[in-house]
DRENMARDO-458912 format. One record per residue (C-alpha): y, z, x; residue in three letters. Coordinates in nm, 4 decimals, decimal comma, always signed. Last residue first. Layout:
N
atom c2 Y	c3 Z	c1 X	residuo ALA
...
***
This chain:
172
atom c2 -2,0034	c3 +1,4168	c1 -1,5307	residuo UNK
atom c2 -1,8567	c3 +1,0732	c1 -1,3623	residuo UNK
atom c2 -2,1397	c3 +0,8373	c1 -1,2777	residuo UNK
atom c2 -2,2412	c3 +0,8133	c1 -0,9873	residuo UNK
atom c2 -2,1509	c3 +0,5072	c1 -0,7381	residuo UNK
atom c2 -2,3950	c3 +0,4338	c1 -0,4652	residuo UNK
atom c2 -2,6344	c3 +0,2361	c1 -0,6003	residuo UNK
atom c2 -2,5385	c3 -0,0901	c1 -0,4559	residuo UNK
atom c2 -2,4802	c3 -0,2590	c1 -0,8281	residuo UNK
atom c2 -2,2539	c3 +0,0812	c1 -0,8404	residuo UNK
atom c2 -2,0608	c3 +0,0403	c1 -0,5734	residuo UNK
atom c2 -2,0233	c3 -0,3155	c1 -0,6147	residuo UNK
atom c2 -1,8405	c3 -0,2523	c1 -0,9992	residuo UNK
atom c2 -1,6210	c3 -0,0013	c1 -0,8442	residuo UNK
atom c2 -1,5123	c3 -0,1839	c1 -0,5623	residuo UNK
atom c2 -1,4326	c3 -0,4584	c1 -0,7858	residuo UNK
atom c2 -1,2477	c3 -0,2425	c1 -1,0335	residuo UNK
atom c2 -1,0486	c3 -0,1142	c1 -0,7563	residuo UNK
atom c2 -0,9547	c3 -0,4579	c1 -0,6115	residuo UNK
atom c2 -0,8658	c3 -0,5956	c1 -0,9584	residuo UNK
atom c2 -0,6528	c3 -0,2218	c1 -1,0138	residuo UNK
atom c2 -0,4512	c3 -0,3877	c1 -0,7364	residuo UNK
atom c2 -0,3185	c3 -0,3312	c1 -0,4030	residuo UNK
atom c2 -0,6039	c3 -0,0531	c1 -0,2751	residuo UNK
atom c2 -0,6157	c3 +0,3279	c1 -0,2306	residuo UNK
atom c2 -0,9726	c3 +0,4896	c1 -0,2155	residuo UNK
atom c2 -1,0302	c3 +0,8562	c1 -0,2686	residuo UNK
atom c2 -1,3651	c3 +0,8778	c1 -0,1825	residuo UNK
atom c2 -1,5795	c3 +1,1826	c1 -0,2965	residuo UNK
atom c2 -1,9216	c3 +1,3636	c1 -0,2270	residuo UNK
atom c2 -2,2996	c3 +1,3878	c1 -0,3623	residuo UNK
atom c2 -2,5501	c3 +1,3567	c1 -0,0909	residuo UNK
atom c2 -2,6430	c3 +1,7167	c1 -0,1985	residuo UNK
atom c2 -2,3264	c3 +1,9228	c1 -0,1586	residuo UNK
atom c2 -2,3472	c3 +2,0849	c1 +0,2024	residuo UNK
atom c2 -2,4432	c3 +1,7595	c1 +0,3538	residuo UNK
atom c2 -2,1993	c3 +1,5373	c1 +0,2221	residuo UNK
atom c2 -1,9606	c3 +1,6468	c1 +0,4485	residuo UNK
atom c2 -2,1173	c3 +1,4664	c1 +0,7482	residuo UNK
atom c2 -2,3219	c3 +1,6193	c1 +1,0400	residuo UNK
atom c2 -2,1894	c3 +1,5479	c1 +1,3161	residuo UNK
atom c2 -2,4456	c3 +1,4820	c1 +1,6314	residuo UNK
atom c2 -2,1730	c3 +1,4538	c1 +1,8264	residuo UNK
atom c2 -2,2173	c3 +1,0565	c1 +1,9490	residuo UNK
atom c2 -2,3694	c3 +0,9862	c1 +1,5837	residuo UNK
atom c2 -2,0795	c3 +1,1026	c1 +1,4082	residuo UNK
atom c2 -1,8335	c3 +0,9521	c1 +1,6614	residuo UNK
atom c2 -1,9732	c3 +0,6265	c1 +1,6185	residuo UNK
atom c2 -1,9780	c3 +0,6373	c1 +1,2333	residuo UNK
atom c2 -1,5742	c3 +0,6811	c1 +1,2234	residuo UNK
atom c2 -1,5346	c3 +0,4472	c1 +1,5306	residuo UNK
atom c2 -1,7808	c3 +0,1937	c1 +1,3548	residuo UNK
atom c2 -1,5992	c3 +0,2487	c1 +0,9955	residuo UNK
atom c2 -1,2556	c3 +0,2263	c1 +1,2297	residuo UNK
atom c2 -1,3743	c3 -0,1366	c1 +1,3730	residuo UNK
atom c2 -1,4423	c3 -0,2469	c1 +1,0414	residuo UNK
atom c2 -1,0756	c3 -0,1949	c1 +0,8929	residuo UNK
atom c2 -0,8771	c3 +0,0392	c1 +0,6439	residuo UNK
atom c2 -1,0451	c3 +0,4289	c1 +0,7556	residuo UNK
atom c2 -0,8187	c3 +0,6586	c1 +0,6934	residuo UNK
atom c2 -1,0535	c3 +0,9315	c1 +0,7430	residuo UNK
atom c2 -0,9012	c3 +1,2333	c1 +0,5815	residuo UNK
atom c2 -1,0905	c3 +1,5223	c1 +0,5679	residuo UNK
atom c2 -1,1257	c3 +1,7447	c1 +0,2103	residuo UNK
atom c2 -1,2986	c3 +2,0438	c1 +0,1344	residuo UNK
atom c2 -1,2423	c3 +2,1768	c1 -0,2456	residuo UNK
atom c2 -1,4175	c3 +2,4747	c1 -0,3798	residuo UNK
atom c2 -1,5497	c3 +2,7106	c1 -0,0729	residuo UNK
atom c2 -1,8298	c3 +2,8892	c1 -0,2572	residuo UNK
atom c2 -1,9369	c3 +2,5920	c1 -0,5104	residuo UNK
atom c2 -1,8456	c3 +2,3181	c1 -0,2849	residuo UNK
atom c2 -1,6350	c3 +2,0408	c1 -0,4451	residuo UNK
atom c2 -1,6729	c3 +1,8127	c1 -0,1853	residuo UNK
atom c2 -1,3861	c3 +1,5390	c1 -0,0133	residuo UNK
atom c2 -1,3577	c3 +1,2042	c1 +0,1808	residuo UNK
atom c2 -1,0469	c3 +1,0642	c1 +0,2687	residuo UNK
atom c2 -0,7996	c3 +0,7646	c1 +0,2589	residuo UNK
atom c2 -1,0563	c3 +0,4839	c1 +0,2372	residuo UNK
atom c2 -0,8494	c3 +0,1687	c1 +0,2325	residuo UNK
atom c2 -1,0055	c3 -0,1165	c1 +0,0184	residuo UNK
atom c2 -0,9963	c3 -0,4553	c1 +0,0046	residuo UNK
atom c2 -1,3230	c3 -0,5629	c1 -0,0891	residuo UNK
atom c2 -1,4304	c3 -0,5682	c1 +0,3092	residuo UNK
atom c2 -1,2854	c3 -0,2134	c1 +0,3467	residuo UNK
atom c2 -1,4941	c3 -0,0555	c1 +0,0166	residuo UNK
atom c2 -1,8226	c3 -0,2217	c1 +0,1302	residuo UNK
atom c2 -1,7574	c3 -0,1388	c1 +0,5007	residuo UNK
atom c2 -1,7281	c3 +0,2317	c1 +0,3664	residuo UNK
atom c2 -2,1028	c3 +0,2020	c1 +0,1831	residuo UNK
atom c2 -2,2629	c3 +0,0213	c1 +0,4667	residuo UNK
atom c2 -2,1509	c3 +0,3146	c1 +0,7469	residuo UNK
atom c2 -2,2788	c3 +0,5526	c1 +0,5425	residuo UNK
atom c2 -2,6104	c3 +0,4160	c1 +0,4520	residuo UNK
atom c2 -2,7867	c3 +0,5467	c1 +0,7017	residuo UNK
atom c2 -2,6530	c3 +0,8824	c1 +0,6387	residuo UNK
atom c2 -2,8236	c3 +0,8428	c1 +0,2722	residuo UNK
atom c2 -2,6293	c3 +0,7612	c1 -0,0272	residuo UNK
atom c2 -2,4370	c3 +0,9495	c1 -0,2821	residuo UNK
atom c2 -2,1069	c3 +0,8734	c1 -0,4528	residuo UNK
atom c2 -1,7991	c3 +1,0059	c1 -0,6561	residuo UNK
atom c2 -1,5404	c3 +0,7308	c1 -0,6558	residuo UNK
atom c2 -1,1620	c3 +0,8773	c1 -0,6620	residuo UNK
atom c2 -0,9000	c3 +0,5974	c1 -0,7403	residuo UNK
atom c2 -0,5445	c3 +0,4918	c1 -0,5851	residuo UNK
atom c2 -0,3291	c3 +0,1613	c1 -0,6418	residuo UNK
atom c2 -0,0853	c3 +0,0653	c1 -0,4127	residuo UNK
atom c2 +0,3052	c3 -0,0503	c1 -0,4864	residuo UNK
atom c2 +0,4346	c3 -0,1827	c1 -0,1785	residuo UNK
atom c2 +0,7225	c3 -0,0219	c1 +0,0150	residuo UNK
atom c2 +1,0040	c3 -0,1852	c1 +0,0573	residuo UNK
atom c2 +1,0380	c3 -0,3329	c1 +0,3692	residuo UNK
atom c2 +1,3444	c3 -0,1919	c1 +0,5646	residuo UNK
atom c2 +1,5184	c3 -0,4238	c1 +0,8215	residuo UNK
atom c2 +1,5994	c3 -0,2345	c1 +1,1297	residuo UNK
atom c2 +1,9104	c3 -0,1339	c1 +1,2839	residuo UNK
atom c2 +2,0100	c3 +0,1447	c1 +1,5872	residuo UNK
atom c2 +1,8302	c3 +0,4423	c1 +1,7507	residuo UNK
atom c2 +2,0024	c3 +0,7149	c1 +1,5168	residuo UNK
atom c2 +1,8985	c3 +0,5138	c1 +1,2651	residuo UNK
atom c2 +2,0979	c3 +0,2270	c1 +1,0339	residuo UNK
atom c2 +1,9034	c3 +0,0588	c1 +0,7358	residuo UNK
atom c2 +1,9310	c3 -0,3045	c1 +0,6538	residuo UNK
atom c2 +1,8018	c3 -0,4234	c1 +0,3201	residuo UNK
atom c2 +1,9051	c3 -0,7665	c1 +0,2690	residuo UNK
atom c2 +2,1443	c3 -0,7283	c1 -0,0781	residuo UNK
atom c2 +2,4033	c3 -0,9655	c1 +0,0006	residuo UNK
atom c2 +2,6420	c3 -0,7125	c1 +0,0703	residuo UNK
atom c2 +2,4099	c3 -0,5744	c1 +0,3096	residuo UNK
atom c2 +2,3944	c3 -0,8630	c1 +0,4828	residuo UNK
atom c2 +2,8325	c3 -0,8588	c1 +0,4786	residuo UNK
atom c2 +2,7788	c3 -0,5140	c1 +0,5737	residuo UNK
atom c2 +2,5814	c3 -0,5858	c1 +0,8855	residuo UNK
atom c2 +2,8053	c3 -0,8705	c1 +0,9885	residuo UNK
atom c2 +3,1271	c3 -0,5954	c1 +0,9732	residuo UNK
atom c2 +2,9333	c3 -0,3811	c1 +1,2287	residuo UNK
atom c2 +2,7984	c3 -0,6326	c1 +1,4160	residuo UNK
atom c2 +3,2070	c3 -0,7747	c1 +1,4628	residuo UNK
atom c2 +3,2639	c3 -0,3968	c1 +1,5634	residuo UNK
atom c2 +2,9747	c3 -0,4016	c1 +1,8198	residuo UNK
atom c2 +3,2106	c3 -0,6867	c1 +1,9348	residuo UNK
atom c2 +3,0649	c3 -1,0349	c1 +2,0139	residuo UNK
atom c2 +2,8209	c3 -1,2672	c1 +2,2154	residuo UNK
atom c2 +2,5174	c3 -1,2644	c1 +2,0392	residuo UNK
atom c2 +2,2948	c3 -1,0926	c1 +2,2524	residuo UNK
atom c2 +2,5688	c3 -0,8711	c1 +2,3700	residuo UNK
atom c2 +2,7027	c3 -0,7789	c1 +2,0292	residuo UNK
atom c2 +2,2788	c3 -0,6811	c1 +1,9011	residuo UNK
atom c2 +2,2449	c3 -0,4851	c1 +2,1981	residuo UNK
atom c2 +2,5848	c3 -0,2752	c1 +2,1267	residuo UNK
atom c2 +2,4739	c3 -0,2519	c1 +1,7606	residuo UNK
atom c2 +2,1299	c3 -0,0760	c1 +1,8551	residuo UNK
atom c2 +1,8172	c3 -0,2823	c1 +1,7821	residuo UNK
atom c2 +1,5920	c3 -0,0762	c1 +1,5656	residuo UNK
atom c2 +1,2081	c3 -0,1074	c1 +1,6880	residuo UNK
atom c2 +0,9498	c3 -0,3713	c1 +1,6497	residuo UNK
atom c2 +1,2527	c3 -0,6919	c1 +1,6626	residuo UNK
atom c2 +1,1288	c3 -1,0195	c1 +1,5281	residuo UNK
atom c2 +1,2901	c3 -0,9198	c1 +1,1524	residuo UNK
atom c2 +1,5766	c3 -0,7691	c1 +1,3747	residuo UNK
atom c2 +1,6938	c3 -1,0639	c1 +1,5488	residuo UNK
atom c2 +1,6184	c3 -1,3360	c1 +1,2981	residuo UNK
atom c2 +1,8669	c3 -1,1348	c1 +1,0958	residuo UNK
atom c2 +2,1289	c3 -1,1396	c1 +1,3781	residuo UNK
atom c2 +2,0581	c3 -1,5024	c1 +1,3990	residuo UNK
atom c2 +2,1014	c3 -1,5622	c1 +1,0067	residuo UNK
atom c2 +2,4397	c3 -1,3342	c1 +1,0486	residuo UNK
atom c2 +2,5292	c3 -1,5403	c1 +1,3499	residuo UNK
atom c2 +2,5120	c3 -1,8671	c1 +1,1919	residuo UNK
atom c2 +2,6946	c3 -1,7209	c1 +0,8771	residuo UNK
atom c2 +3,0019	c3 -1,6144	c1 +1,1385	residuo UNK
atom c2 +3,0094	c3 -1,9288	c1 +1,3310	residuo UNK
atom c2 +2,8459	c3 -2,0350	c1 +1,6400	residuo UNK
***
C-alpha cells in the first residue's frame, strides 16, 4: 500500500474509531512506524482534516455546529406536560432547561436536556413515580423553556405550534 492509500485508511480508521486510536495502534494496524503515523498525521493535517492529538491518542474533531437558542414562556396543565415537550422534540427541538422567576427566590432553573421521546417519558415518568411536583407549581402554570435548535426555521416553528396549542404566552 502506498503512502496516500494509507493516509485514506488511517482516516477510515479514526472516522470508524469511538475513542482516539493511539499512534502505536494505528502503526500496527497498518503495518508501519509510529514515526511513519506521525509524519501521515501531519501530511492530513496539512491538508486541512482536523485531527487532534489526546493524551489517549487521535481523533477526528467535528466542528461544532452552530445552534440556535430561544426562551418560550408557557403554561399548561401537568397533563399536558409531557405533550408540550414532545411538541418541541418532534419539531426539532432540544429542551435544555426549565426555569421560574419566583418572586422570593428570583430565578430557579433545572436542566432537563431532554432531545428525544424516550427522555420526555423518562422526564414525565419520574415525576409521576415520586409524586414530583413540577416547577411550575410555585409560579402559576407560568414557567420557561430555553430551547436550542439548528435553525431560527425550527424555532419559529416551535413557536408558531406552541401558540396554536395554547401553550405559548405572550411576552409581558
Amino acid at each position: 500500500m502506498d503512502g496516500e492509500q494509507r493516509r485514506e485508511k488511517l482516516l477510515e480508521l479514526l472516522e470508524c474509531s469511538d475513542k482516539p486510536l493511539s499512534g502505536s495502534a494505528l502503526a500496527a494496524l497498518l503495518g508501519v512506524s509510529r514515526q511513519v503515523i506521525v509524519q501521515d498525521i501531519a501530511l492530513l493535517r496539512a491538508g486541512n482534516r482536523d485531527i487532534l492529538s489526546t493524551a489517549r491518542g487521535y481523533t477526528l474533531y467535528t466542528p461544532p455546529q452552530k445552534h440556535y437558542h430561544r426562551c418560550f414562556m408557557v403554561n399548561h396543565t401537568d397533563e399536558q406536560t409531557e405533550d408540550e415537550l414532545n411538541t418541541i422534540i418532534d419539531l426539532g427541538g432540544k429542551v435544555l432547561d426549565v426555569f421560574i422567576t419566583h418572586p422570593i427566590y428570583g430565578s430557579i432553573t433545572a436542566n432537563l436536556l431532554l432531545s428525544s421521546r424516550q427522555d420526555v417519558a423518562d422526564f414525565v415518568g419520574k415525576t409521576r413515580k415520586f409524586l414530583s411536583r413540577p416547577l411550575k407549581e410555585l409560579t402559576y402554570g407560568i414557567h420557561y423553556h430555553t430551547v436550542e435548535a439548528a435553525s431560527e426555521d425550527v424555532l419559529d416553528q416551535i413557536e408558531k405550534v406552541l401558540a396554536q396549542k395554547k401553550y405559548l404566552l405572550p411576552p409581558s
